[in-house]
N, C-alpha and C positions, 0 to 999 in steps of 0.2 A: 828761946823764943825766936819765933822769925820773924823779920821785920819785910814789909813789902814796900816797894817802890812802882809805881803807875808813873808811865809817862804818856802823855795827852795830847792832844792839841790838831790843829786843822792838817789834811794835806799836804806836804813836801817844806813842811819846816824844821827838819832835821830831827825826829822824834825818836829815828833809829841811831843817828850818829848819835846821839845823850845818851839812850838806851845803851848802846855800844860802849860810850866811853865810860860810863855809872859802874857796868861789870868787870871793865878793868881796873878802874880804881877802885873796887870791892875784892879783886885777884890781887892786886901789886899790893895793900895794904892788909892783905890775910887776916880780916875779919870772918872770913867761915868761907864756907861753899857758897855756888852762889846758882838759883834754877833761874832760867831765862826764860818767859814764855813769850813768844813771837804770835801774837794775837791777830796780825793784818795777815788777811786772808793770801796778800801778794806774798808773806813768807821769805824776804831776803833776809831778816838779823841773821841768819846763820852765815850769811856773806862775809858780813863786815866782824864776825866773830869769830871766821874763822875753820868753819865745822860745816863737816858733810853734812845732806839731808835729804835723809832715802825716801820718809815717808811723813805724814800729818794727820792730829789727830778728826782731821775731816776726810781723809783716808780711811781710818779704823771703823770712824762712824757709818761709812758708805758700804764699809765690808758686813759690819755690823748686821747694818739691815737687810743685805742681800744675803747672808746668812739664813737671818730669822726667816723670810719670804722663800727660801728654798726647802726649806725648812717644814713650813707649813705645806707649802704645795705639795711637796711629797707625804704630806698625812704623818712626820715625825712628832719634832716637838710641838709641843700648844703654842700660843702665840708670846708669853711669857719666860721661854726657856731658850735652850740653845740646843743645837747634836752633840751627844755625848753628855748629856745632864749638866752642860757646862752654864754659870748662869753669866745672864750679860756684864755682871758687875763684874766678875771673875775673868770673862774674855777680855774686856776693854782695860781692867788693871795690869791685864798680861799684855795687853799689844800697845799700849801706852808706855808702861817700863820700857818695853824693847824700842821703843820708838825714839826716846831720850839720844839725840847726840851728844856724846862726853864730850868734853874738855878736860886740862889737867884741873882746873879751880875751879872751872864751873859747867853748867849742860844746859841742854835746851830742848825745850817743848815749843813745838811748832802748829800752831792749829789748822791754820790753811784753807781748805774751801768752807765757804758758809754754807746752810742747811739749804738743801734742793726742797722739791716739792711736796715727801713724803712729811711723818709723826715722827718730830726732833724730843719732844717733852721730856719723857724719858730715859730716854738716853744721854739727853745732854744733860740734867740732873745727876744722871750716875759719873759719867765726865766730870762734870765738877768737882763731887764728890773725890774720884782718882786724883784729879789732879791736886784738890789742896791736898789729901792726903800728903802722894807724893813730895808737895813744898813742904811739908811739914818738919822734912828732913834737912834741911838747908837753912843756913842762918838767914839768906837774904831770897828773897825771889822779885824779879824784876820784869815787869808786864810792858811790852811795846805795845800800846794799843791800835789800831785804825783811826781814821779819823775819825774824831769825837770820842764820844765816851762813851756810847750805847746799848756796847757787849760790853761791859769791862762784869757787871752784875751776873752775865751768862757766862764767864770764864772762871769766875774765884765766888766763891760766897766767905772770904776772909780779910778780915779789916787789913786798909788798909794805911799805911803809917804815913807813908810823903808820897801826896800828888805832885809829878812835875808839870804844870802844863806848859806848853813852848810855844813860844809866838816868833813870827819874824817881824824886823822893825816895820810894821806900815800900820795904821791906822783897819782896815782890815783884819789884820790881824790880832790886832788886841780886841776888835769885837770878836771874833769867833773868842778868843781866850775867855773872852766876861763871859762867853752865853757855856761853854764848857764849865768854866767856875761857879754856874748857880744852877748847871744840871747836874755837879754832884751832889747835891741835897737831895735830889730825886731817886737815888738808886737804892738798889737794896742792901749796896756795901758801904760799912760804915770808914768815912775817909776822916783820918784825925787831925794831916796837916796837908794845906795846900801851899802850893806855890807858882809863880811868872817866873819863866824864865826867856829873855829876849834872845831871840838866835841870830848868827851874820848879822851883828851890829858893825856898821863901818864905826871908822876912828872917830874919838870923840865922846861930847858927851850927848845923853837921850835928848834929841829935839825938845823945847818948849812944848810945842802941840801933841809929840807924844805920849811925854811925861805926864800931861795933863790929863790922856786916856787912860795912862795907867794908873796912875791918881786914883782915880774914880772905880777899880777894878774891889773887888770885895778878897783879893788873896793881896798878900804881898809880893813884892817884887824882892826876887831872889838872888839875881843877877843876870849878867848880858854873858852873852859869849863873841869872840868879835871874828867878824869876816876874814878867812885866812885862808891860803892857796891848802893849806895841807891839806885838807878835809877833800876838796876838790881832786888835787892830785891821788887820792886813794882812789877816788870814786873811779878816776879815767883808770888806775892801773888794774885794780881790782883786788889790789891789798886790803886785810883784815883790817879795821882801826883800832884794835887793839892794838895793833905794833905800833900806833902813830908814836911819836919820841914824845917821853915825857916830858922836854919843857917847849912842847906844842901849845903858842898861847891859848889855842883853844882846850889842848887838856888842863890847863893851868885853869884856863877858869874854869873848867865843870868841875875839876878837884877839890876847888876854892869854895863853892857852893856846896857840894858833898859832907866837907868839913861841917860848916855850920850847921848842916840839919845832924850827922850822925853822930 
């Protein structure tokens, strides 16, 4: 069975570094293979993970259709096919495989630009389609999403096991986290367990006043992770964070959290 992991949450509160460090602590503890899909149209998790990345599967779909449009201009196939009897679902499971950056423990799907102006319906359905397949094969797959939650429905039609959403310590923040916690009810994937997780907490314990907002949140609070140069220092050098050292307080805590949901 494979288990999914979504990670959530607003704008530049480290949804990639959790993302990042979640597939290494699924690599260093050899519970299975592990598929990354890098959902933010910006496309960096392959940075901090380590892995080239030649192309996205908003690439394939753009080829896709310039395909199909040449296609018909020139009086070939109908508008339903492809040249060479090839069918779209056929081309896009071919140029999606190839598209996968390996890892030794784990790989990655990159999605990359969002739908232009043209008819996405179908194709992104067949997309889907490829790609849980493709998870289908991995014990674990882990979804970086954009901010909010919006495509997660247009990426996966496959339940999904632990929502992380992340917040950074402000007051701000834990509302965007409340209004993503009660937009998963609205999608069309079914999410079985949610969670807070507070990111760059200075020393200490949670403020009075923001313990009180998290109080009030409808997930639980999962844990904090605390403000530390390493994370910083990757970012300047442009080292993978996968290499961060394991007892990087901040891998310490996202391992320590890991633990208790898996």
């Amino acid at each position: 069975m494979t288990t999914t992991i979504a990670v959530a949450g607003k704008g530049g509160v480290g949804k990639t570094t959790i993302a990042a460090l979640t597939i290494k602590y699924l690599a260093q503890t050899g519970q299975g293979a592990t598929l990354a899909i890098d959902a933010d149209p910006s496309s960096n998790l392959n940075m901090v993970l380590g892995l080239d990345l030649e192309w996205t599967v908003g690439d394939i779909r753009e080829g896709l259709l310039t395909k199909v449009k040449e296609s018909v201009t020139a009086g070939g196939a109908a508008m339903g096919g492809m040249p060479g009897g090839v069918s779209k679902r056929e081309y896009l499971d071919y140029e999606v495989r190839s598209s996968l950056s390996e890892g030794i423990d784990f790989d990655l799907i990159a999605m990359g630009r969002s739908e232009g102006p043209g008819c996405y319906c179908a194709v992104n359905h067949n997309l889907r389609e490829v790609i849980d397949t493709i998870g289908d094969h991995y014990r674990y797959v882990v979804v970086d999403n954009e901010a909010g939650m919006e495509h997660l429905s247009r990426r996966t039609t496959r339940d999904v096991q632990h929502l992380l959403i992340v917040s950074d310590p402000t007051q701000r923040g834990i509302v965007a986290a409340g209004r993503i916690a009660g937009f998963r009810h609205e999608l069309d994937v079914h999410i079985e367990n949610a969670y807070l997780i507070i990111n760059r907490m200075p020393a200490g314990e949670i403020p009075p006043a923001l313990q009180e907002a998290v109080d009030r949140l409808d997930v639980p609070l999962l844990g904090t992770i605390p403000e530390a140069r390493d994370v910083t220092e990757f970012d300047f050098s442009g080292r993978p964070l996968v290499e961060m050292e394991d007892d990087s307080p901040v891998y310490q805590a996202v391992t320590g959290m890991l633990e208790k949901i898996l």
